[in-house]
C-alpha positions in Angstrom: 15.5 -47.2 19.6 14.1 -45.3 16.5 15.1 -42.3 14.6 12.5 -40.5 16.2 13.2 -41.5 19.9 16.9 -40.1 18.9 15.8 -36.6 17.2 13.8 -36.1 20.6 17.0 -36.4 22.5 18.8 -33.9 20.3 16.0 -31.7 20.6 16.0 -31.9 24.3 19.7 -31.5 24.2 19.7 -28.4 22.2 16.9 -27.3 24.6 19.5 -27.4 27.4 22.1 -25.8 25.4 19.7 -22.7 25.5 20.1 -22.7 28.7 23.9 -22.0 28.2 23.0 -19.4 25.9 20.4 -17.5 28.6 23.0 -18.2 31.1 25.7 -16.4 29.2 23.3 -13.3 28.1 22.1 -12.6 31.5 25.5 -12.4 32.6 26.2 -15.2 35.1 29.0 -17.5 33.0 32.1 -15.3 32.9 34.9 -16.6 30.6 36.7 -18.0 33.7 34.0 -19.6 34.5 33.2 -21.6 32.1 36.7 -22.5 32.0 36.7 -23.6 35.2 33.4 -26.2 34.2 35.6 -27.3 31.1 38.0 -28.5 33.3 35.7 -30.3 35.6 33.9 -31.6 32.7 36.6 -33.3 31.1 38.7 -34.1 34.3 36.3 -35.1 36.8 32.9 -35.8 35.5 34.0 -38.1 32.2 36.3 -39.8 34.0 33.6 -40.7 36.4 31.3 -41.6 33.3 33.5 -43.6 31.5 34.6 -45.7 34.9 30.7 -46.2 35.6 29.9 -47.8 32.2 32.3 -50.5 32.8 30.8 -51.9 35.6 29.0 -54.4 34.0 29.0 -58.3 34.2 31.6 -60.2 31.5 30.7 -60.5 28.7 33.2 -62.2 25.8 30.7 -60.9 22.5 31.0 -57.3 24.2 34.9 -57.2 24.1 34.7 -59.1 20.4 32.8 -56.0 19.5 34.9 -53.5 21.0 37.8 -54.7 19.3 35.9 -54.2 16.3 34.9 -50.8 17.1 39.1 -50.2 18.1 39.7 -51.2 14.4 37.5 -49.6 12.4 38.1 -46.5 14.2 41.7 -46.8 13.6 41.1 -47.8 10.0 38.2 -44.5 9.7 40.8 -42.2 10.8 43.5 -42.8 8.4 40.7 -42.9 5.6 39.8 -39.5 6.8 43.0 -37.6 7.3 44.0 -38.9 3.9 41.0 -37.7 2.6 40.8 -34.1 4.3 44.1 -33.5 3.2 43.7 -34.5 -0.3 40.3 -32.3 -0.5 41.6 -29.2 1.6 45.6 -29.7 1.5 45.5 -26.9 -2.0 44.0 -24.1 -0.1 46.4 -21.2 -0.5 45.1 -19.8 2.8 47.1 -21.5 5.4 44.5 -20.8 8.7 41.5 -21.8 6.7 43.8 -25.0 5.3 44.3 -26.1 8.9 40.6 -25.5 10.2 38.9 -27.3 7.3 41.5 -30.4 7.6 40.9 -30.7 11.0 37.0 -29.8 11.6 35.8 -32.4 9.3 38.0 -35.6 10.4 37.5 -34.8 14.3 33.9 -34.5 16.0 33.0 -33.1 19.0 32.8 -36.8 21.0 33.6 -35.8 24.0 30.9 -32.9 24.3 28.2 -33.8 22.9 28.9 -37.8 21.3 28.9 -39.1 25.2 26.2 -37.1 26.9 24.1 -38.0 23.7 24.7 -41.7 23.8 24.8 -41.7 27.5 20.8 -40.9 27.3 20.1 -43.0 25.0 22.0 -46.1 25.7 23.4 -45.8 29.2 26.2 -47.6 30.6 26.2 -49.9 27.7 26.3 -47.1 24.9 29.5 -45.3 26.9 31.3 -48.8 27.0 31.7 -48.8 23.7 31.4 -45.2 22.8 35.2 -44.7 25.1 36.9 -46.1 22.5 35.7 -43.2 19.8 36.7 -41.0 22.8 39.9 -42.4 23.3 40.6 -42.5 18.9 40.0 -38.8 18.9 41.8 -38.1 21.8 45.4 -39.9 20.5 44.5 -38.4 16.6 43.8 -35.4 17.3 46.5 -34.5 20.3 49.2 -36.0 17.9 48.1 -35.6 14.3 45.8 -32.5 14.8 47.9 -30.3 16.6 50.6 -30.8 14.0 47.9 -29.2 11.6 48.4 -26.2 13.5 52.4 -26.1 14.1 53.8 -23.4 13.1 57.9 -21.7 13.3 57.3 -20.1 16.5 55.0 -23.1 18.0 56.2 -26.4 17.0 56.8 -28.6 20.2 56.8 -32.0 19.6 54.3 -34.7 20.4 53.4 -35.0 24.1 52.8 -38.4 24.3 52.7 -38.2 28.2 50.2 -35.6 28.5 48.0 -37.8 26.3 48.3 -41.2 27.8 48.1 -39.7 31.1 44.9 -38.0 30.2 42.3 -38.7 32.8 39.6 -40.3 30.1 42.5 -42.5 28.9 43.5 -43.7 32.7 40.0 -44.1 33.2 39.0 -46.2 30.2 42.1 -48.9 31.2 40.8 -48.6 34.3 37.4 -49.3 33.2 38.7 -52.4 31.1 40.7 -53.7 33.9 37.4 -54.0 36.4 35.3 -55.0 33.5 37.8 -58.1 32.5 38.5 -58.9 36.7 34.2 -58.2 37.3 35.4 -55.7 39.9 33.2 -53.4 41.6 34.0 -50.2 43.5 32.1 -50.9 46.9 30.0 -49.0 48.4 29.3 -45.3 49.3 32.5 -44.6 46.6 29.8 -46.3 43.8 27.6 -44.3 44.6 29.8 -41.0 43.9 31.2 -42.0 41.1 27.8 -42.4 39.6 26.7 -39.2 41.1 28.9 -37.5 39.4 28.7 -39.1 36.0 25.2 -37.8 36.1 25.7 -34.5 35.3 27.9 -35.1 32.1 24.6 -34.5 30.2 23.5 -31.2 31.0 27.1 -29.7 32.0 28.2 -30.5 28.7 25.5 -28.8 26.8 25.0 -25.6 29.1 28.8 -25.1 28.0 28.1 -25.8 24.6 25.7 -23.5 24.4 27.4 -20.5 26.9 30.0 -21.1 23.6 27.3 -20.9 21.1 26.3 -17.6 22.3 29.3 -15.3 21.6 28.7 -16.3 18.0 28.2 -14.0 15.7 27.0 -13.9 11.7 29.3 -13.3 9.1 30.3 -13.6 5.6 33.3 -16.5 7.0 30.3 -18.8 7.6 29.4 -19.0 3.4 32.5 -19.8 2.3 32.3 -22.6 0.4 35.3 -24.7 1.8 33.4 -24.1 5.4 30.3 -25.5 3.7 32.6 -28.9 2.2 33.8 -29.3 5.7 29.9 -29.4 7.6 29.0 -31.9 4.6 32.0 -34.5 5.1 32.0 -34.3 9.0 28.3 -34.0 9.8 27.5 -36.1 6.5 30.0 -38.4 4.4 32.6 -39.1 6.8 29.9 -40.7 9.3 28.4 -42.1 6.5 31.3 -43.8 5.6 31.9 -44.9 9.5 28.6 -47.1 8.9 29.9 -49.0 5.9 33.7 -49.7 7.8 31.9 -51.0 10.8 29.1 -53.4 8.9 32.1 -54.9 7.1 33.8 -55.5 10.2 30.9 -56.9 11.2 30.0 -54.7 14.4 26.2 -54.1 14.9 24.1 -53.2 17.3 24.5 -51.0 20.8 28.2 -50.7 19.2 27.4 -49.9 15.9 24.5 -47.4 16.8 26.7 -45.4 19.4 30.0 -45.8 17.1 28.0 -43.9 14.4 26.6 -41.6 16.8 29.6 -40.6 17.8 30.8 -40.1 14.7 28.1 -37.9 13.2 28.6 -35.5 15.8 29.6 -31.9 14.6 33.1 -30.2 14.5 35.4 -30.4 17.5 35.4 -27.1 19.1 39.1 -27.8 20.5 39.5 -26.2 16.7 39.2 -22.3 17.9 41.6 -23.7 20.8 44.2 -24.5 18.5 43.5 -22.0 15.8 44.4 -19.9 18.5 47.5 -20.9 20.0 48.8 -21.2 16.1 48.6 -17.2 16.9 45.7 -17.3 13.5 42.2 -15.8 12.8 39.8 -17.8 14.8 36.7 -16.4 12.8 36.7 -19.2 10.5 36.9 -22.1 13.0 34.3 -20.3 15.1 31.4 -20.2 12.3 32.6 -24.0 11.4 32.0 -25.4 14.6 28.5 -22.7 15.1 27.1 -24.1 11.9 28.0 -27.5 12.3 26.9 -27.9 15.7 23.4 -26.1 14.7 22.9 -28.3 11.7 23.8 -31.3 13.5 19.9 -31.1 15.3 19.4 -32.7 11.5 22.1 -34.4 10.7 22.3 -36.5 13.2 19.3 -38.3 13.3 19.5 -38.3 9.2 22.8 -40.8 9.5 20.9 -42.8 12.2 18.4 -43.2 9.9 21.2 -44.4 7.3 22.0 -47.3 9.6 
């Protein structure tokens, strides 16, 4: 795969995320709705993705290089959390402190990173693109939340909720059948798949139903908005390419690791903005601007590797 083969996909992605947007305009995606299509999204559909991506044959290099990948992002996420908060931890303003801390260590992997290697790679690229999925999901349920803790909303870790997260059951699942060579039989196969398939263009008709409520303001030229799109859409996945080479992870692995990692800011960041009872403006134009900008980005790291 080339760097233009990938900006095609990103283009074809954004085209569906249009459809989002004309979806939302013309009125047929009410709030509760897309809700509703979140929760399948992440509940149902990954899940489904993530378990159909493990059934390949044994293969001892592919779990040697997914160890790898485990490490390095382990290893990228304390480099970046130290780094964000060393950059951003001085800003007197405690909401835009939080959002900038948090939008450029955690991308959005799970809506966009998975559907986007999913086409390109297939099974193969989701194998090893779980375990970015499963990084950001135990970093940012544990360390990002606590970003946003505040007097009247500072509940402890819920290490249940996180470990019993369907994409976590799924990917020891999906490791389990992949180290035994099990297959689901059947009929059952064929759902599973069946539903996997419509990760792609479920995830971006959300994305872009999302996209659509946006709108222009001065919050999107502040300058600590515009430090936070260069180190996550940029530097931080920049830096993700020189942790795995060292570790010595390369191809399928290292492409979709990167992938994953160059994808814009997490839009769980208005979620939590929110529940910290704060101005959601800011994390709103972050994640608009990233996620527009990423259509460059992107395939600009690819063509780093």
């Amino acid at each position: 795969m080339n760097v233009a083969q990938l900006t095609n996909q990103i283009v074809l992605m954004f085209c569906l995320m249009l459809v989002g947007v004309l979806i939302n305009k013309v009125g047929f995606m009410k709030e509760s709705t897309s809700n509703d299509l979140t929760n399948i999204l992440l509940y149902v559909v990954s899940p489904c993705l993530i378990i159909n991506a493990f059934e390949q044959n044994y293969s001892a290099k592919r779990i040697q290089q997914f160890i790898l990948v485990a490490i390095g992002i382990l290893i990228f996420y304390i480099i970046a959390i130290l780094a964000a908060h060393f950059i951003f931890g001085r800003i007197k303003n405690s909401n835009l402190r939080r959002i900038t801390q948090y939008g450029s260590v955690y991308s959005n992997a799970g809506f966009m990173g998975i559907p986007l290697v999913s086409s390109l790679f297939g099974a193969e690229g989701v194998f090893f693109a779980v375990v970015s999925l499963a990084g950001f999901n135990i970093f940012s349920w544990t360390h990002g939340i606590s970003l946003f803790r505040t007097k009247d909303n500072d509940e402890p870790v819920n290490w249940k909720q996180i470990l019993l997260n369907p994409n976590i059951i799924a990917i020891v699942l999906g490791l389990i059948m992949f180290l035994t060579s099990f297959r689901i039989p059947g009929t059952l196969n064929q759902v599973v798949k069946y539903v996997g398939s419509v990760n792609t263009p479920l995830s971006m008709i959300i994305i872009g139903n999302s996209l659509a409520n946006i709108k222009f303001s001065r919050e999107m030229l502040d300058k600590n908005i515009g430090l936070t799109i260069l180190l996550r859409n940029i530097i931080f996945p920049i830096m993700m390419v020189f942790l795995l080479k060292m570790l010595g992870v390369s191809e399928v692995a290292l492409y979709t690791t990167v992938i994953m990692s160059a994808c814009p800011v997490a839009g769980i960041v208005v979620l939590f903005t929110l529940q910290a009872h704060d101005d959601a403006g800011p994390a709103i134009s972050l994640m608009s601007l990233s996620t527009v900008l990423s259509l460059v980005t992107i395939p600009l790291v690819f063509a780093f590797v």
